[in-house]
C-alpha positions in Angstrom: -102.5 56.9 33.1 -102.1 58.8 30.0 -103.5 55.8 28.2 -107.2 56.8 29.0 -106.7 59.9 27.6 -104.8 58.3 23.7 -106.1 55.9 22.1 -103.4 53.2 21.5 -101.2 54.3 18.8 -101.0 58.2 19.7 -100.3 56.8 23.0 -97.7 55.1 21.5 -96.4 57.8 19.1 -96.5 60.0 22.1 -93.4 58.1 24.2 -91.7 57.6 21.1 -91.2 60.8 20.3 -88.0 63.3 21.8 -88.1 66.8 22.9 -87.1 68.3 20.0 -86.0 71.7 19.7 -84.4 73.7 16.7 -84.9 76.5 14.2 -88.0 77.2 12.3 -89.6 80.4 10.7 -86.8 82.4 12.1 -87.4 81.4 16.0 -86.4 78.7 18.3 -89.1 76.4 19.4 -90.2 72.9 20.9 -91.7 70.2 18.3 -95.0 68.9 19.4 -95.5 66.6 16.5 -92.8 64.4 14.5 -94.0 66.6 11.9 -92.6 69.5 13.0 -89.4 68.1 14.8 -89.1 66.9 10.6 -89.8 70.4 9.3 -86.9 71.6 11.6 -84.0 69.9 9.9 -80.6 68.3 10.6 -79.7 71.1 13.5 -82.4 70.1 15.7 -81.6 69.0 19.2 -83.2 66.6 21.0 -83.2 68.2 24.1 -84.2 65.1 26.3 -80.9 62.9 25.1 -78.9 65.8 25.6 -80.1 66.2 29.3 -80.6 63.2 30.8 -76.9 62.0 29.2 -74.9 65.2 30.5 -77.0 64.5 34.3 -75.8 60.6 34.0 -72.4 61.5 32.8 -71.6 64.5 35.6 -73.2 61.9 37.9 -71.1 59.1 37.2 -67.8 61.4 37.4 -68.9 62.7 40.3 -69.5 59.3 42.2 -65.7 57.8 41.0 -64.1 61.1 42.1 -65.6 61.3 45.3 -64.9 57.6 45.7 -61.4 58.0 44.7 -60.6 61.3 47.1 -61.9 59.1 50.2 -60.6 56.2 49.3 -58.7 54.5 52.2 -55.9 51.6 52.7 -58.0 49.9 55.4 -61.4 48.4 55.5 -62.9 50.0 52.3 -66.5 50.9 52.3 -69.2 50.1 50.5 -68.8 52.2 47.7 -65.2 51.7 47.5 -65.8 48.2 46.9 -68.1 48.6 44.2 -65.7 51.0 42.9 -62.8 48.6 42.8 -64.9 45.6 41.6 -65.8 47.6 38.7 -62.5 49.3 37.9 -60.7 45.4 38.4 -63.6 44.0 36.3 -62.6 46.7 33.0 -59.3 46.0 33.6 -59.5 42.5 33.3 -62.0 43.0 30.2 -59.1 45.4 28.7 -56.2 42.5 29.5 -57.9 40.0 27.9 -59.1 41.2 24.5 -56.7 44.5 24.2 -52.4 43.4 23.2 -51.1 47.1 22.8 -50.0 49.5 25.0 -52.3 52.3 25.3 -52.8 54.5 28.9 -56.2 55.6 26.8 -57.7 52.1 26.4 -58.7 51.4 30.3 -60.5 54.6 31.1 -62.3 55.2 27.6 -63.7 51.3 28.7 -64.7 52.0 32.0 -66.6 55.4 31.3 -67.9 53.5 27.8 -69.6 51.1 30.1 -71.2 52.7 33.2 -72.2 55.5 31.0 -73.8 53.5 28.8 -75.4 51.4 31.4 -76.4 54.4 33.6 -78.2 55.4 30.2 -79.8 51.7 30.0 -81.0 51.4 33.3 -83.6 54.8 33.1 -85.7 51.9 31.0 -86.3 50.5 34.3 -88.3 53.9 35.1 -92.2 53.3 35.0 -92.8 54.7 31.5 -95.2 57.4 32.3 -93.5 58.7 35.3 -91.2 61.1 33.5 -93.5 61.9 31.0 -96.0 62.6 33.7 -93.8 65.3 35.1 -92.5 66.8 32.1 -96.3 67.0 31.3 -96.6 68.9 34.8 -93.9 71.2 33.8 -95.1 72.5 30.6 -92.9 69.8 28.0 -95.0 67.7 25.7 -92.9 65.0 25.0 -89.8 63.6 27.2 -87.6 60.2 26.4 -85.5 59.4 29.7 -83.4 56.3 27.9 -81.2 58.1 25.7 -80.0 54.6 24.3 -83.5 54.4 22.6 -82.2 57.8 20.2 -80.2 56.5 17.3 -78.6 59.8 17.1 -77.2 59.0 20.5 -76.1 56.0 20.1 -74.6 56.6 16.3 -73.3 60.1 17.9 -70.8 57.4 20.5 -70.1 55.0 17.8 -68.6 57.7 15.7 -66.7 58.8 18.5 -65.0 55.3 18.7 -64.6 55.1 14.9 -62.6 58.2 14.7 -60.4 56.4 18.0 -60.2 53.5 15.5 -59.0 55.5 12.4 -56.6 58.2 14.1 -54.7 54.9 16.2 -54.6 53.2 12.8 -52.8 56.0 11.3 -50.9 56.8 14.5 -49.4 53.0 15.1 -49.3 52.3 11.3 -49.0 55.3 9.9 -50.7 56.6 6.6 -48.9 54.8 4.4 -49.3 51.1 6.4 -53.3 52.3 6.8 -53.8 53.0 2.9 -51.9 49.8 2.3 -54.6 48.2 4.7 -57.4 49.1 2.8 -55.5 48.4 -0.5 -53.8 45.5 -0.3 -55.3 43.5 1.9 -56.1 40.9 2.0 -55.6 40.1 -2.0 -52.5 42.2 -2.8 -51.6 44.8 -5.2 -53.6 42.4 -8.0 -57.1 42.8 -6.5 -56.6 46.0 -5.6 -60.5 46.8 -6.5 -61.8 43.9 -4.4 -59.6 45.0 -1.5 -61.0 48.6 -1.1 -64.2 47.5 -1.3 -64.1 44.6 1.5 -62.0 46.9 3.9 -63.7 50.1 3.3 -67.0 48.0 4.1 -65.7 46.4 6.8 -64.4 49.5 8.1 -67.8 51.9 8.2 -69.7 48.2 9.3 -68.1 48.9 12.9 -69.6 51.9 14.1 -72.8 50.9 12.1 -73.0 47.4 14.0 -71.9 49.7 17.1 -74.6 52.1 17.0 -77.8 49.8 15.7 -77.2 46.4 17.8 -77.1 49.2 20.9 -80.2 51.1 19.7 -81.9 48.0 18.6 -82.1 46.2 21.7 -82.9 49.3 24.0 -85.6 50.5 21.6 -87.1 46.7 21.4 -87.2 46.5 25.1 -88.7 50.1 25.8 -91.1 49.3 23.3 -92.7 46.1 24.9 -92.5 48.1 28.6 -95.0 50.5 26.4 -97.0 47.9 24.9 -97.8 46.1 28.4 -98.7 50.0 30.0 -101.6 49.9 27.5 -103.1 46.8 29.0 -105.3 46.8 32.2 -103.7 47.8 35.6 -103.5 44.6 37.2 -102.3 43.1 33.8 -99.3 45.5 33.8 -97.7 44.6 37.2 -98.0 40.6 36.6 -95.7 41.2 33.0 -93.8 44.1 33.9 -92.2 43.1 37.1 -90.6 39.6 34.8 -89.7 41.7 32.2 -88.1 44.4 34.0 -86.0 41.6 36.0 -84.9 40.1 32.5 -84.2 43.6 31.0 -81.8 44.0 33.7 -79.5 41.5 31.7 -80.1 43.5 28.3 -79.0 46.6 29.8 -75.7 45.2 31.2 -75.2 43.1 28.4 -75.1 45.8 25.4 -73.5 48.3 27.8 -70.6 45.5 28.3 -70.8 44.0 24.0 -70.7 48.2 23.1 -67.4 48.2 25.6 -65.7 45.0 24.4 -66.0 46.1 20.8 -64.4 49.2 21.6 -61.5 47.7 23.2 -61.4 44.9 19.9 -61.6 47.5 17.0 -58.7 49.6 19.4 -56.5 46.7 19.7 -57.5 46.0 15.8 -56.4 49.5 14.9 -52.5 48.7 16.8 -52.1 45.6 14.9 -50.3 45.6 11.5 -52.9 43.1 9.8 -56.6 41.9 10.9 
């Protein structure tokens, strides 16, 4: 709908672009250009990400808790079942690639993985329905898949990297996590060689964590974009086939950012990798 009104690349510019908010000339204020939401620095927030994963996230906590508080010893409903299958599902996904002891490990997993694919799944939204009533309400620009931000996605792979480091340090301790990086895996003699491959291969986890994520959920909203700006009854003949594929993508990086989570973890306990 808002394609009649943009021509084809400010229509695309337009769903690509956050609500971004921050500082400027002394007063706080919504971008309505990337060249402003530039202009505004590193402390801008992008107020869409920020929204729509604190909404997902309280949802999701609220659904297990109430699930959990009515939870019952006989014939289970429906979403105690789901409930279970999902928590026996992580657990199994936690046996079989985690070998420490860790009460941490199962729980960051599970809320790694619905959050994530709670934040997947708003691609499946038509892509100017949100916009449309953002538009309504006054706001210029609204993004409803916060996995399409890399700030978001770099923002959780952090998060896990600093789980990675403080384990390392905490099962190892500093001196057996300096030794890591120094003397494996040549010894004491290639001592230059050795910090540079494990200092490498230590930031290239959260990097790999944060871009294959943001990749794939940016390529994906970026087609479902592409096939709004051709005719009506051209959109619902691709869309409905892609949204049914897409329906893999999202589970599938929500469960490859989990599994990696749970490898660099069990990584971090062991004396060597």
């Amino acid at each position: 709908m808002a394609s009649e009104l943009l021509t084809s690349s400010e229509y695309i510019k337009h769903h690509l672009q956050n609500l971004t908010c921050g500082m400027q000339d002394g007063s706080f204020h919504c971008a309505h250009s990337v060249e402003e939401a530039k202009a505004m620095g590193f402390w801008a927030i992008n107020v869409d990400t920020l929204s729509v994963s604190f909404v997902l996230g309280v949802i999701f906590l609220l659904f297990f808790r109430l699930v959990a508080k009515s939870a019952t010893q006989g014939v289970p409903t429906g979403a105690q079942n789901f409930a279970e299958w999902i928590v026996e599902f992580i657990d199994n996904s936690v046996r079989g690639s985690f070998t420490g002891r860790s009460a941490l490990v199962a729980p960051l997993a599970l809320t790694i993985f619905i959050w994530i694919f709670l934040m997947n799944l708003m691609d499946l939204i038509p892509i100017d329905y949100i916009p449309f009533v953002a538009e309504q309400m006054g706001v210029s620009h609204f993004k409803v898949v916060p996995t399409t931000d890399p700030n978001a996605t770099i923002g959780m792979a952090i998060g896990v990297f600093f789980l990675v480091i403080f384990y390392s340090i905490k099962i190892k301790g500093l001196g057996g996590f300096i030794g890591e990086l120094t003397l494996q895996p040549f010894g004491k003699f290639g001592l230059p060689f050795n910090i540079f491959l494990e200092v490498v291969n230590l930031i290239a986890k959260p990097i790999s964590l944060a871009l294959r994520l943001f990749g794939n959920m940016y390529a994906g909203e970026m087609i479902f974009i592409l096939i709004a700006l051709l005719p009506f009854y051209v959109q619902w003949t691709l869309s409905l086939p892609w949204a049914i594929f897409h329906i893999l993508i999202v589970t599938l990086q929500a469960f490859i950012f989990m599994t990696l989570t749970i490898v660099y973890l069990d990584m971090a306990h062991q004396e060597h990798h």
